[in-house]
C-alpha beads as a LAMMPS data file, in Angstrom:
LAMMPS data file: protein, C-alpha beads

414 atoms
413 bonds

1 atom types
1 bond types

-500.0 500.0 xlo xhi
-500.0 500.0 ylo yhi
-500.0 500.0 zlo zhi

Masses

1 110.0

Atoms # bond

1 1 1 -208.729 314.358 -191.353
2 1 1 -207.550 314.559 -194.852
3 1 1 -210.044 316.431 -197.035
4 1 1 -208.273 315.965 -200.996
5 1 1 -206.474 313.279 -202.380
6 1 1 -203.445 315.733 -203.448
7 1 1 -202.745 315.391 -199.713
8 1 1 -201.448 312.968 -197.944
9 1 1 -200.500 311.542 -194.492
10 1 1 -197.230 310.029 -193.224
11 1 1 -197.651 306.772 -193.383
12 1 1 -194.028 305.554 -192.716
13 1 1 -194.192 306.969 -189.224
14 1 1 -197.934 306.478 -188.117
15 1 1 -198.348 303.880 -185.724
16 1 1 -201.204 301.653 -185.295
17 1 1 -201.748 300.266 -182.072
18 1 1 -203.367 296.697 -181.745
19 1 1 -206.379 297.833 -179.916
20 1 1 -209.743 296.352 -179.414
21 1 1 -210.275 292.654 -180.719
22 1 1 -212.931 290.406 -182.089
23 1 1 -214.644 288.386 -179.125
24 1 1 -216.235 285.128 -179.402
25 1 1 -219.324 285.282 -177.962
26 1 1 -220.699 281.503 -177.714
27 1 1 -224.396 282.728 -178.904
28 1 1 -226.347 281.408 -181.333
29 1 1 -227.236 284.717 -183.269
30 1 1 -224.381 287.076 -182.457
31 1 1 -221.200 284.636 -182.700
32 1 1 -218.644 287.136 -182.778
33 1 1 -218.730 291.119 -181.287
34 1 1 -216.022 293.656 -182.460
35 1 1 -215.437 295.670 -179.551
36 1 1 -213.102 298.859 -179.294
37 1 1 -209.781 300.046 -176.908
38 1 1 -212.302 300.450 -174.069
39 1 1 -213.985 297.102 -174.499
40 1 1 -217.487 298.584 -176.088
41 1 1 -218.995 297.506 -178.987
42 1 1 -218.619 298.667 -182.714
43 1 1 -221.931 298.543 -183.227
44 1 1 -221.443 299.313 -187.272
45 1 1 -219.800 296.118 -187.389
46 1 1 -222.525 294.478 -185.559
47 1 1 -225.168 295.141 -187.920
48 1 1 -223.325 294.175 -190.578
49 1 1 -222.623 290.694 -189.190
50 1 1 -225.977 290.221 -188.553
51 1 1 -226.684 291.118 -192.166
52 1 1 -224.257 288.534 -193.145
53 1 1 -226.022 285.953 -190.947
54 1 1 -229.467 286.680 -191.940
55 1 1 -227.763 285.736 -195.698
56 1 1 -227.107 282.911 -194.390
57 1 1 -222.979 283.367 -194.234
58 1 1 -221.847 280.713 -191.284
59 1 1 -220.399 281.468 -187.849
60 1 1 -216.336 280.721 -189.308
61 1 1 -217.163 283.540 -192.593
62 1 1 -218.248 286.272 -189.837
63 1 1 -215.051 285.724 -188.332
64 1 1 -212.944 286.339 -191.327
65 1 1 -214.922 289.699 -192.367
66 1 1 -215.218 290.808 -188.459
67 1 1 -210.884 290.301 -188.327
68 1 1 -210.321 292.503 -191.846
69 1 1 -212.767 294.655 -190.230
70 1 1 -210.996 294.654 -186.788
71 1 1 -207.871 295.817 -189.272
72 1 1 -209.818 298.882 -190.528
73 1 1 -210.807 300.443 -187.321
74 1 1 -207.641 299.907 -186.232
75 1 1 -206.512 302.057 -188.560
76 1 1 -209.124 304.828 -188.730
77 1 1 -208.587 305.034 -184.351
78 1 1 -204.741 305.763 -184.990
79 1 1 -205.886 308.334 -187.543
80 1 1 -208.438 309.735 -185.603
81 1 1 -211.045 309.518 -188.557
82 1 1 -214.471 308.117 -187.447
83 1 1 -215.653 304.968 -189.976
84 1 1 -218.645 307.121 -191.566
85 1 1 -216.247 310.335 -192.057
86 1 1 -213.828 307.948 -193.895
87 1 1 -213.328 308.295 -197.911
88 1 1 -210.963 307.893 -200.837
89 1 1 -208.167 309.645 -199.182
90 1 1 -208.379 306.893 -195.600
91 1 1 -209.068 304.065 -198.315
92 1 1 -206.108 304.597 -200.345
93 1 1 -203.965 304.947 -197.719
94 1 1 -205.337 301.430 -195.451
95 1 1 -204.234 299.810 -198.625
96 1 1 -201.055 300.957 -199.469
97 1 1 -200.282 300.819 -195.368
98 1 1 -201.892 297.029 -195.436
99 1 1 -199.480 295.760 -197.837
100 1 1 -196.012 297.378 -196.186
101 1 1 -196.641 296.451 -192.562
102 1 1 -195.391 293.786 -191.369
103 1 1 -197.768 291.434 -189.659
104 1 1 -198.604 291.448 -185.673
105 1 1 -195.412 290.362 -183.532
106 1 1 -197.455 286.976 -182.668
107 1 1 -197.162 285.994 -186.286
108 1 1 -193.482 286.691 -185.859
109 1 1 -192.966 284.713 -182.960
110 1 1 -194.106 281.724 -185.502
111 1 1 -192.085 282.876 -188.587
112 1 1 -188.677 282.784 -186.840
113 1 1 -189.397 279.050 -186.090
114 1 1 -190.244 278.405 -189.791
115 1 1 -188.946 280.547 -191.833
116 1 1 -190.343 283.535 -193.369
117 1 1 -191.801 282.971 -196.882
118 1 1 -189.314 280.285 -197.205
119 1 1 -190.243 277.101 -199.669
120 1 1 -190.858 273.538 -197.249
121 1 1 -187.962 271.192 -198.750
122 1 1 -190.662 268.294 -197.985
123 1 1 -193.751 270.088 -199.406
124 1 1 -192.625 272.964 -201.510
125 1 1 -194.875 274.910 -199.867
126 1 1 -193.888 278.771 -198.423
127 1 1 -194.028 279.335 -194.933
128 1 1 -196.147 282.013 -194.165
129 1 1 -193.941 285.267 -195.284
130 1 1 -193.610 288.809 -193.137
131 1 1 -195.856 291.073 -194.702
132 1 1 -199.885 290.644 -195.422
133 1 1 -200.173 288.048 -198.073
134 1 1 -202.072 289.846 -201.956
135 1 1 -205.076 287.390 -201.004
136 1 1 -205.736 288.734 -197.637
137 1 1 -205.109 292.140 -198.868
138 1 1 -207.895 291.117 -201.854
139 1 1 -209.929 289.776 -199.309
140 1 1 -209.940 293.238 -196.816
141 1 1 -211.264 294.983 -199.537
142 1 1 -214.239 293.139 -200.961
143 1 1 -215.140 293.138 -197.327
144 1 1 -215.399 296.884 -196.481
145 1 1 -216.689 297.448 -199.969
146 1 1 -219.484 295.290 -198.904
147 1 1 -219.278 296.824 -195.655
148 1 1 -219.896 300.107 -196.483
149 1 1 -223.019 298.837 -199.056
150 1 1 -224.183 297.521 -196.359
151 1 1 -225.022 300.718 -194.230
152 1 1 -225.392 302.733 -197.635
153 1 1 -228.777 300.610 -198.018
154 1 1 -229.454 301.229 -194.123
155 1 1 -228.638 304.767 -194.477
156 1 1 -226.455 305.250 -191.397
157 1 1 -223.323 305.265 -193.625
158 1 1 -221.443 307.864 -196.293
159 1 1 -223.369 308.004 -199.703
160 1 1 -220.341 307.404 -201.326
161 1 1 -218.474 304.179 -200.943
162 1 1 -214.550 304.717 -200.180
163 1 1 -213.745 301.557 -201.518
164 1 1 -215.237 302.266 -205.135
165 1 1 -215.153 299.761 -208.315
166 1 1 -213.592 300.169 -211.415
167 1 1 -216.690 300.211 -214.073
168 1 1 -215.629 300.636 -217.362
169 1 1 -219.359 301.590 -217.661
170 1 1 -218.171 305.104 -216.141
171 1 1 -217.065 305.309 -220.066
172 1 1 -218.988 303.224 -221.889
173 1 1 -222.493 303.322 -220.895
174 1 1 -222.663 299.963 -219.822
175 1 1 -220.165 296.610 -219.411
176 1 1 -218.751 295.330 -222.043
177 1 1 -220.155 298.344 -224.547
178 1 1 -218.183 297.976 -227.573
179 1 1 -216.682 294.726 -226.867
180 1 1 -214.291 293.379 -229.777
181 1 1 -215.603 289.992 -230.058
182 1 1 -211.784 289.078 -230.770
183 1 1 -210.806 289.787 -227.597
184 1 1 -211.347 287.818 -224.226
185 1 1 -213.989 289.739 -221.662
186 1 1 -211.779 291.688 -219.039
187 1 1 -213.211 291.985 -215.321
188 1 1 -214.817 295.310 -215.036
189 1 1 -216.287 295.237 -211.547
190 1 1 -212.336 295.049 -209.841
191 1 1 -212.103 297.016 -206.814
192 1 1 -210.320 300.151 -207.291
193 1 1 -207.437 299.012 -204.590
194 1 1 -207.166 295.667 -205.030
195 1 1 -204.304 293.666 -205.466
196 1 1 -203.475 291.227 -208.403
197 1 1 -203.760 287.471 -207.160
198 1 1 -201.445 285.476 -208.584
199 1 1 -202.976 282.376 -210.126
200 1 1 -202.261 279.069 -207.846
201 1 1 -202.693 275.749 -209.007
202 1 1 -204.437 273.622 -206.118
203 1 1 -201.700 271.272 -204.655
204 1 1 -202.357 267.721 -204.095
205 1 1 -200.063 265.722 -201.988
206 1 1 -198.083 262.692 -203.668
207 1 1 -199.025 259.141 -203.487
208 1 1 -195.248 258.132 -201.562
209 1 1 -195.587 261.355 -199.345
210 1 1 -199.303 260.278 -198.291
211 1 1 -198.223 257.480 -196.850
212 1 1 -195.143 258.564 -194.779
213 1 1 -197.668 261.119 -193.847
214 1 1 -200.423 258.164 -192.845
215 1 1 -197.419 256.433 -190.863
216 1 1 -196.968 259.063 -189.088
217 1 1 -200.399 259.973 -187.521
218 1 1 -200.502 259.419 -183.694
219 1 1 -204.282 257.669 -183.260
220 1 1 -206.869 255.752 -185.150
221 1 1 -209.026 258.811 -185.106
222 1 1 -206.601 260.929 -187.179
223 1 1 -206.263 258.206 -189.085
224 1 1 -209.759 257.740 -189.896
225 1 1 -210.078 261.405 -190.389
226 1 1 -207.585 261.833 -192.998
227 1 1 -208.994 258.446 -194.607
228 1 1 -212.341 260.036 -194.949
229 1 1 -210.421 263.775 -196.362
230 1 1 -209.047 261.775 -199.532
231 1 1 -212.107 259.838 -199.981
232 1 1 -214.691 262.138 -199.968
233 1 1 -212.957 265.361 -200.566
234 1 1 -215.451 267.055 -197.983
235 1 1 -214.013 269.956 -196.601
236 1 1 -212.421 269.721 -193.375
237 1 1 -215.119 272.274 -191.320
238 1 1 -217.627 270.042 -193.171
239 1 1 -216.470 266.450 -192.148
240 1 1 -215.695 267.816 -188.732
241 1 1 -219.414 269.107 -188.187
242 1 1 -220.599 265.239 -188.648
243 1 1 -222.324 263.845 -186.062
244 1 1 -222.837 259.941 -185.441
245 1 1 -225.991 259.142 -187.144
246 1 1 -224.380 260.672 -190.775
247 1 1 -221.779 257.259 -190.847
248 1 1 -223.166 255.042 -192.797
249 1 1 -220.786 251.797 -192.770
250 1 1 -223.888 249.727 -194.773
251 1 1 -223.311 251.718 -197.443
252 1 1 -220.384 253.301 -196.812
253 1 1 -222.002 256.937 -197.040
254 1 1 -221.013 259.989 -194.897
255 1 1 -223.536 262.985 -194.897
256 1 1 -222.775 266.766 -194.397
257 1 1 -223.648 269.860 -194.376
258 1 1 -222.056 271.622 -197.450
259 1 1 -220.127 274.949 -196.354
260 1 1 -222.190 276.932 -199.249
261 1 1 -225.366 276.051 -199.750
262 1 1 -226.059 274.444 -195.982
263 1 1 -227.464 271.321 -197.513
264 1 1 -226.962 267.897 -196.241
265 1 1 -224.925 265.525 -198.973
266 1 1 -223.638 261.867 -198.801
267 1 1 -220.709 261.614 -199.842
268 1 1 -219.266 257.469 -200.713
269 1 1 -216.133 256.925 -198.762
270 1 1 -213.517 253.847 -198.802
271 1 1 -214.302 251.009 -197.062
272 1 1 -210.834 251.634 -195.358
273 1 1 -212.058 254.999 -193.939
274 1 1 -215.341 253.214 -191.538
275 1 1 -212.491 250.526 -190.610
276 1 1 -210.472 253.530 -188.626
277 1 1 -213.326 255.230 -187.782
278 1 1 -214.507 251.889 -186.261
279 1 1 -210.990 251.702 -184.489
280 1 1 -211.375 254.964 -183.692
281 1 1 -215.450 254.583 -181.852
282 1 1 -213.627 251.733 -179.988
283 1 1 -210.818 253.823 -178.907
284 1 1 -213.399 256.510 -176.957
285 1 1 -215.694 254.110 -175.902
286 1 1 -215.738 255.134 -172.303
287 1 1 -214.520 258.861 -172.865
288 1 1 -216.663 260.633 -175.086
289 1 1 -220.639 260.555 -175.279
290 1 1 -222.736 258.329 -177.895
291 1 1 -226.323 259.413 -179.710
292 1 1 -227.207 259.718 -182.988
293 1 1 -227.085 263.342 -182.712
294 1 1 -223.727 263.500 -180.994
295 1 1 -220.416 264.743 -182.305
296 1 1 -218.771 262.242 -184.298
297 1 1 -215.194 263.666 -183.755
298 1 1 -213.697 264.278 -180.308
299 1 1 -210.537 264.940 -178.357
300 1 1 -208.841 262.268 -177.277
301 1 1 -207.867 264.213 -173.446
302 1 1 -210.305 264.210 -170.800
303 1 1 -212.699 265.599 -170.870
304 1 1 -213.920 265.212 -174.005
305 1 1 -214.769 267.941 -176.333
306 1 1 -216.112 268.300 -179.863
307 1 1 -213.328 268.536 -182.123
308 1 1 -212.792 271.543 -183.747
309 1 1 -210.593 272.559 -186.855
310 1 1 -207.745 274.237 -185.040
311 1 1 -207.485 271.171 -182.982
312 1 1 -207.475 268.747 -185.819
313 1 1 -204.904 271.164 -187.674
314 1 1 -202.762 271.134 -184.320
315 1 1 -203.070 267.112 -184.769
316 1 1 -201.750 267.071 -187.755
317 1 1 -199.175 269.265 -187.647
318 1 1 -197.549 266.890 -184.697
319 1 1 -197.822 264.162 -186.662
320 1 1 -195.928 266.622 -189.121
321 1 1 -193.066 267.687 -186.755
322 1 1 -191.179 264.732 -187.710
323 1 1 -190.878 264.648 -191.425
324 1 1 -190.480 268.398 -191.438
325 1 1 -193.117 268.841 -193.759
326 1 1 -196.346 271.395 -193.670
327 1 1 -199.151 269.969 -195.522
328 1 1 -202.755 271.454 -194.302
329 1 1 -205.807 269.812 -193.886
330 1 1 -206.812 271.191 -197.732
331 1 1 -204.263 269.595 -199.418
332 1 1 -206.831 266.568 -198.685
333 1 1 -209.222 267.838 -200.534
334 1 1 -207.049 268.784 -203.565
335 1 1 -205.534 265.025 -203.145
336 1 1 -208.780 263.638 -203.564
337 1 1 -209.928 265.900 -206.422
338 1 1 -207.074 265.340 -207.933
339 1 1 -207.431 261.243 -207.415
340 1 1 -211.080 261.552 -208.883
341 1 1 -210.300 263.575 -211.866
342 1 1 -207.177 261.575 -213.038
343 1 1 -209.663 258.142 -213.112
344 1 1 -210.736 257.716 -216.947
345 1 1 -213.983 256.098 -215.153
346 1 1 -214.948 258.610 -213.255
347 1 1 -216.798 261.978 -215.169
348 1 1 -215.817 264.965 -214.363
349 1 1 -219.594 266.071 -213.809
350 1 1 -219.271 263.604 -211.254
351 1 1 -216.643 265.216 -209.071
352 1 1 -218.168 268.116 -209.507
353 1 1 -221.014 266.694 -207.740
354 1 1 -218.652 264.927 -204.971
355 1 1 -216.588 268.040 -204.338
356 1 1 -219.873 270.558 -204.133
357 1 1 -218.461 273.162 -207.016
358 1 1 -221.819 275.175 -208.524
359 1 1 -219.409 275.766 -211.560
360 1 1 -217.437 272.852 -213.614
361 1 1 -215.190 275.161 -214.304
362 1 1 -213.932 274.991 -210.716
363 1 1 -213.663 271.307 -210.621
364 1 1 -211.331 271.544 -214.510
365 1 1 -208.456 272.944 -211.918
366 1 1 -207.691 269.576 -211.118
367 1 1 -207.256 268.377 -214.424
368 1 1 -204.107 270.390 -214.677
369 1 1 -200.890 268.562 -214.420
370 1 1 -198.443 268.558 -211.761
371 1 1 -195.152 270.369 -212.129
372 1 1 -193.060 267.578 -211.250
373 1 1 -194.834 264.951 -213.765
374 1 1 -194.643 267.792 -216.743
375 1 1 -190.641 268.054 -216.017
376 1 1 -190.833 264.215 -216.002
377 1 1 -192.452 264.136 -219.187
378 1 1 -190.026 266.558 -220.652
379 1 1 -186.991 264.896 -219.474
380 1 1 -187.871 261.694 -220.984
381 1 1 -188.906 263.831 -224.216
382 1 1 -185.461 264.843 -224.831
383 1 1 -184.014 261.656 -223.933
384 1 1 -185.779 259.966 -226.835
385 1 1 -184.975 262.871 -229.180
386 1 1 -181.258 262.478 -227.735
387 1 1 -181.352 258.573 -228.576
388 1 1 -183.412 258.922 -232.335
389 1 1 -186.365 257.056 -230.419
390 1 1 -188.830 259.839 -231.994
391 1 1 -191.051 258.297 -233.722
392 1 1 -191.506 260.033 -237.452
393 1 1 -194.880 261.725 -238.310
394 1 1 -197.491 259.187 -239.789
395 1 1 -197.654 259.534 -243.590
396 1 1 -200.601 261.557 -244.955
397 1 1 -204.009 259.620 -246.016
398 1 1 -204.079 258.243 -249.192
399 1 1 -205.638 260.665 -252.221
400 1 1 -203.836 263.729 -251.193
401 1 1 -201.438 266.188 -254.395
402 1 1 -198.008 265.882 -253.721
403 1 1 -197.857 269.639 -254.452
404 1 1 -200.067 270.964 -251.955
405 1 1 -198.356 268.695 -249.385
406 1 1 -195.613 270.769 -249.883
407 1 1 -197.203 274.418 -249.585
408 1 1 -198.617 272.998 -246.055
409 1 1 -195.598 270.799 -244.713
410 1 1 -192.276 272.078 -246.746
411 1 1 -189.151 270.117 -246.710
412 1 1 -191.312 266.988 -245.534
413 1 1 -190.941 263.888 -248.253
414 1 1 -194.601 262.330 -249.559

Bonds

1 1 1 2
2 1 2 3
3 1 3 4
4 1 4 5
5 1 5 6
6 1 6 7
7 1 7 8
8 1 8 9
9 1 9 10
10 1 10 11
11 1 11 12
12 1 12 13
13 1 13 14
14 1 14 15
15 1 15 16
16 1 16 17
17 1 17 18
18 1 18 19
19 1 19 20
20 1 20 21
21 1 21 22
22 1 22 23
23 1 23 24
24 1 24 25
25 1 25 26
26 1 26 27
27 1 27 28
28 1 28 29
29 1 29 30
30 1 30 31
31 1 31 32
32 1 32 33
33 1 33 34
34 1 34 35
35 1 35 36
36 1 36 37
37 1 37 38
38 1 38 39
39 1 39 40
40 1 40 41
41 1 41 42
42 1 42 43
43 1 43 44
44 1 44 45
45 1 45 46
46 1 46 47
47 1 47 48
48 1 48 49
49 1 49 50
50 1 50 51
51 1 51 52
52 1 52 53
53 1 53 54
54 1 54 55
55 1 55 56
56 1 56 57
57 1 57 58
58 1 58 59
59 1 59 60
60 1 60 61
61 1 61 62
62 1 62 63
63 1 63 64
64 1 64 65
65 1 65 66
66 1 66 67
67 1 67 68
68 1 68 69
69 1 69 70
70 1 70 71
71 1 71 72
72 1 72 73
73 1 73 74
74 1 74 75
75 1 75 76
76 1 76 77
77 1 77 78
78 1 78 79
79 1 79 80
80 1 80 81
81 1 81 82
82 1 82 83
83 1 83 84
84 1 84 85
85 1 85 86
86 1 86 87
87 1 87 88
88 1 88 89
89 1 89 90
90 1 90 91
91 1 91 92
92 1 92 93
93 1 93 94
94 1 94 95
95 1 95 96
96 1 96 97
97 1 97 98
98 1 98 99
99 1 99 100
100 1 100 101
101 1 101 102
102 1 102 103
103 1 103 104
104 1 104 105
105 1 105 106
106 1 106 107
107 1 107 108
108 1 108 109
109 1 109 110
110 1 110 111
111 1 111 112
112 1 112 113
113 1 113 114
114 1 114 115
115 1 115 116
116 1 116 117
117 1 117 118
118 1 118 119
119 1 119 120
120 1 120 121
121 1 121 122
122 1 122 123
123 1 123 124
124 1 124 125
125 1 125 126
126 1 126 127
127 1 127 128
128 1 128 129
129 1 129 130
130 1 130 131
131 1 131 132
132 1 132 133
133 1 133 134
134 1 134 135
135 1 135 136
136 1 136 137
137 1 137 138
138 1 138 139
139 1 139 140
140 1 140 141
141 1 141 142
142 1 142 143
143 1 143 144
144 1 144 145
145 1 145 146
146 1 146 147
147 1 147 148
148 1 148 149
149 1 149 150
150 1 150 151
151 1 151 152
152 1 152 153
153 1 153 154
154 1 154 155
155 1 155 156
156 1 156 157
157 1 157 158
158 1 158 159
159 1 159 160
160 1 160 161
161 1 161 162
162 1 162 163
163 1 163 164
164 1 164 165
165 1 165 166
166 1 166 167
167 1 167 168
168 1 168 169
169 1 169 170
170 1 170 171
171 1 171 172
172 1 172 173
173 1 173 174
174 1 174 175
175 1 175 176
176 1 176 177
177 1 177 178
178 1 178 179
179 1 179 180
180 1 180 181
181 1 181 182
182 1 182 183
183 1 183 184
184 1 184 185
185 1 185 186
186 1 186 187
187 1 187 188
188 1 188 189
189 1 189 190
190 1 190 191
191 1 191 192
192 1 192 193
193 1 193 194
194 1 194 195
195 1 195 196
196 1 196 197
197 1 197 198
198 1 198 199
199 1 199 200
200 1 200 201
201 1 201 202
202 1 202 203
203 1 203 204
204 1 204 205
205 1 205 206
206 1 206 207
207 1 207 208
208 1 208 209
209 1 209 210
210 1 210 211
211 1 211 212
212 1 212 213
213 1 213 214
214 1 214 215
215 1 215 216
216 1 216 217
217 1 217 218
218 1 218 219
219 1 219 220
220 1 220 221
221 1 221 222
222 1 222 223
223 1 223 224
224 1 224 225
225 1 225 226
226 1 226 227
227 1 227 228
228 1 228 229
229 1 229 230
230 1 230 231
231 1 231 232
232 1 232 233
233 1 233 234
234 1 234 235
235 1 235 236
236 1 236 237
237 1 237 238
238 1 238 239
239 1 239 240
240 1 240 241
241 1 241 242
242 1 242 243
243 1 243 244
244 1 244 245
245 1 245 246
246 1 246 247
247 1 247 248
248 1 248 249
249 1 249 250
250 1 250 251
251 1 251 252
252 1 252 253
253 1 253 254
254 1 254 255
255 1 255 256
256 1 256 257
257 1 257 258
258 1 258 259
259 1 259 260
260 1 260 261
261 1 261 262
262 1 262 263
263 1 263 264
264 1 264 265
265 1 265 266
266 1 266 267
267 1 267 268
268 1 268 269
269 1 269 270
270 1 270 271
271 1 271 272
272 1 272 273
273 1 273 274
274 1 274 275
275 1 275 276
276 1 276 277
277 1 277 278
278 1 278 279
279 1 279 280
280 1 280 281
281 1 281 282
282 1 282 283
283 1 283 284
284 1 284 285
285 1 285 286
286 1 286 287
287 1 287 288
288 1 288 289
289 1 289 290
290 1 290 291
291 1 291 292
292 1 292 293
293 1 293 294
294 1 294 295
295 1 295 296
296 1 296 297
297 1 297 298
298 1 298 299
299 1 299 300
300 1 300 301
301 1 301 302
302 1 302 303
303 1 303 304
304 1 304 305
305 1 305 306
306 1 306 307
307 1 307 308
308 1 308 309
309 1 309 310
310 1 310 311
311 1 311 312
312 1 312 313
313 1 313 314
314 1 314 315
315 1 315 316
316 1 316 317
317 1 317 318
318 1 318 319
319 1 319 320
320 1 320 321
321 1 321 322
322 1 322 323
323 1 323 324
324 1 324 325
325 1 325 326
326 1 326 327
327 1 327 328
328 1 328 329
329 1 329 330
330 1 330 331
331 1 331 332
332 1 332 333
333 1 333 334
334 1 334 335
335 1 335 336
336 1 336 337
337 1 337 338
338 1 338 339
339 1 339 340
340 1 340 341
341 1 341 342
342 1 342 343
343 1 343 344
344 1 344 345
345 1 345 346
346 1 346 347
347 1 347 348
348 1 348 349
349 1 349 350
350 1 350 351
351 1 351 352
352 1 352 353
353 1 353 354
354 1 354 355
355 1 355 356
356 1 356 357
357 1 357 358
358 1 358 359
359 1 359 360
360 1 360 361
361 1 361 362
362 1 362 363
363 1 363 364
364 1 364 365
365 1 365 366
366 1 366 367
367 1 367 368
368 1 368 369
369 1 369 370
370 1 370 371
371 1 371 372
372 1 372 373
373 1 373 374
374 1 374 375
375 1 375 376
376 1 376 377
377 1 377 378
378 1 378 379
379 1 379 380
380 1 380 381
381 1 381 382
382 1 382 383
383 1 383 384
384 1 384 385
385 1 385 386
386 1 386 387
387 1 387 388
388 1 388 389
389 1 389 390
390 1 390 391
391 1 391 392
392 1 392 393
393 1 393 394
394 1 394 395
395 1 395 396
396 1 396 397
397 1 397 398
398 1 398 399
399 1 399 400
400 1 400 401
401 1 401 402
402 1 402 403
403 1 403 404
404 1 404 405
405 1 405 406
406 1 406 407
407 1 407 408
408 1 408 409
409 1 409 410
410 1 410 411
411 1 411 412
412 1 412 413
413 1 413 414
């Protein structure tokens, strides 16, 4: 173990061997169980996922934490440091060793076929690139941060937290002591090893590549399900989790259960969305069950199952093989924010509400305009300045001096 920070441990020739894994479990109140090399459990982790259950976090969110988790101990086994003997030093160096590694060969396997970090021609989207993307880096940290709160409150874990913040209170007393109202309020509870996240503007697919993308779904119940993505702009996990009492064709409502607050919301969808979906009910007739309180989606091979989000991703990206492109099932959402938000009728309070944001500030993303119709825009700018089509400035309002027209706008003729 390293005891100071002045020293420091190879890091270009330690190995880290993918040992142990994160096992589904199928219960109710212990979904997922991190369990070691030898196949016992972690049981650090597992009080902290039941922590994050009892906080109501769902089944899919102890997944993510239990996999950057799953990362950690990795790590700690190949150094031989046990998780409550960790600090700074084993911090510091996870993070600098989590953004040069290269991800697991499996990921590889995939890469080759699309092409590491490489922009879709179709989509402009990168394929999924070598190394650890800054957001899942970002996203390991805040997690064993909240990790390690988690067992400093229980007391089975170090008093101080390897992952530390960065408090400008440390200096100043308190946050934001001293502030210069002229300038804007900076973030001072960043984690000490976090990485920047570069800012990303949602993406939104376009109306002409929609509908080769509609063309090209295989069933009525793919098509119903992307009908009812860009008309509700429910999440995908949250449509998905319908069952067949929440379609309402009378009134062309959909309920679910929001992802956040676990509250059940109807949502208006187009009529064209229950016309699929009533393809689709016809289509599995005699293959998958009926009740109100059955699953409204199902696979379409016997026998029927629930459908589940990596199935309806794997759908999709069939349907995708042939126009090369790699839209996900989000880019729904973002299509149908972005359809809501550019309607003059339609407030933006009122997406808000549609798209389940606590903050309107998340919902003014989608007022932002799209590169290609702000290079558009541009274009036809300088054509019109090319041609003399610009129209001159409107003359100033009647009653104003000639002279002071001139301090304000010199060179401009009254």
């Amino acid at each position: 173990m390293i005891d100071t920070e002045n020293e420091s441990r190879d890091l270009a020739a330690l190995v880290v061997p993918c040992v142990g894994c994160l096992r589904d479990t199928g219960e109710l109140f212990e979904p997922y169980r991190l369990l070691d090399g030898t196949g016992r459990v972690v049981e650090p982790v597992t009080v902290y996922l039941k922590d994050l259950q009892a906080a109501g976090r769902s089944a899919a969110t102890q997944r993510s934490y239990g996999l950057d988790l799953l990362r950690w101990f990795r790590f700690l086994w190949a150094v031989d440091v046990s998780w409550d003997a960790a600090g700074r030093v084993e911090a510091r160096d996870f993070s600098s060793w989590l953004r040069t590694i290269d991800k697991p060969a499996r990921s590889q396997r995939t890469r080759k076929v699309s092409g590491a970090g490489r922009p879709n021609p179709v989509t402009g989207r990168p394929a999924p690139g070598v190394k650890y993307a800054a957001r899942t880096v970002a996203h390991s940290e805040t997690v064993l941060r909240a990790f390690y709160d988690c067992h400093r409150r229980w007391g089975s874990g170090p008093v101080i937290n390897p992952f530390p913040l960065v408090r400008q209170r440390e200096d100043q007393g308190r946050p934001h002591a001293h502030h210069n109202p002229l300038e804007p309020f900076r973030n001072t509870r960043v984690g000490l090893y976090r990485p920047g996240i570069p800012k990303r503007v949602p993406r939104a697919i376009p109306d002409e590549r929609f509908n080769e993308l509609f063309a090209a779904l295989l069933s009525h119940r793919d098509r119903a399900l992307v009908a009812f993505y860009v008309s509700t702009g429910a999440r995908a996990s949250e449509l998905l989790g319908a069952t067949q009492v929440d379609a309402d064709p009378g009134q062309q409502l959909i309920s679910v259960v929001r992802k956040g607050s676990r509250t059940i919301q109807r949502l208006p969808a187009s009529p064209d969305a229950f016309v699929w979906l009533r393809l689709y009910q016809q289509e599995v007739h005699d293959l998958a069950p009926s009740g109100p309180d059955c699953p409204l989606w199902w696979t379409l091979r016997r026998p029927a199952r629930p459908l589940t989000y990596h199935a309806a991703r794997a759908a999709l990206n069939r349907a995708q093989a042939m126009l090369g492109s790699n839209w996900t099932l989000h880019d729904f959402r973002h299509t149908a924010a972005y359809r809501m938000a550019r309607d003059p009728q339609v407030a933006l309070t009122d997406v808000q509400w549609v798209l389940g944001h606590a903050s309107l500030t998340t919902t003014q993303i989608y007022t932002t305009p799209f590169e290609d119709e702000v290079l558009a825009g541009m274009r036809a700018h300088h054509a019109r300045q090319a041609a003399g089509l610009v129209a001159p400035p409107p003359p100033p309002a009647v009653g104003y001096r000639p002279d002071s027209l001139q301090v304000l706008f010199p060179g401009r003729t009254p």
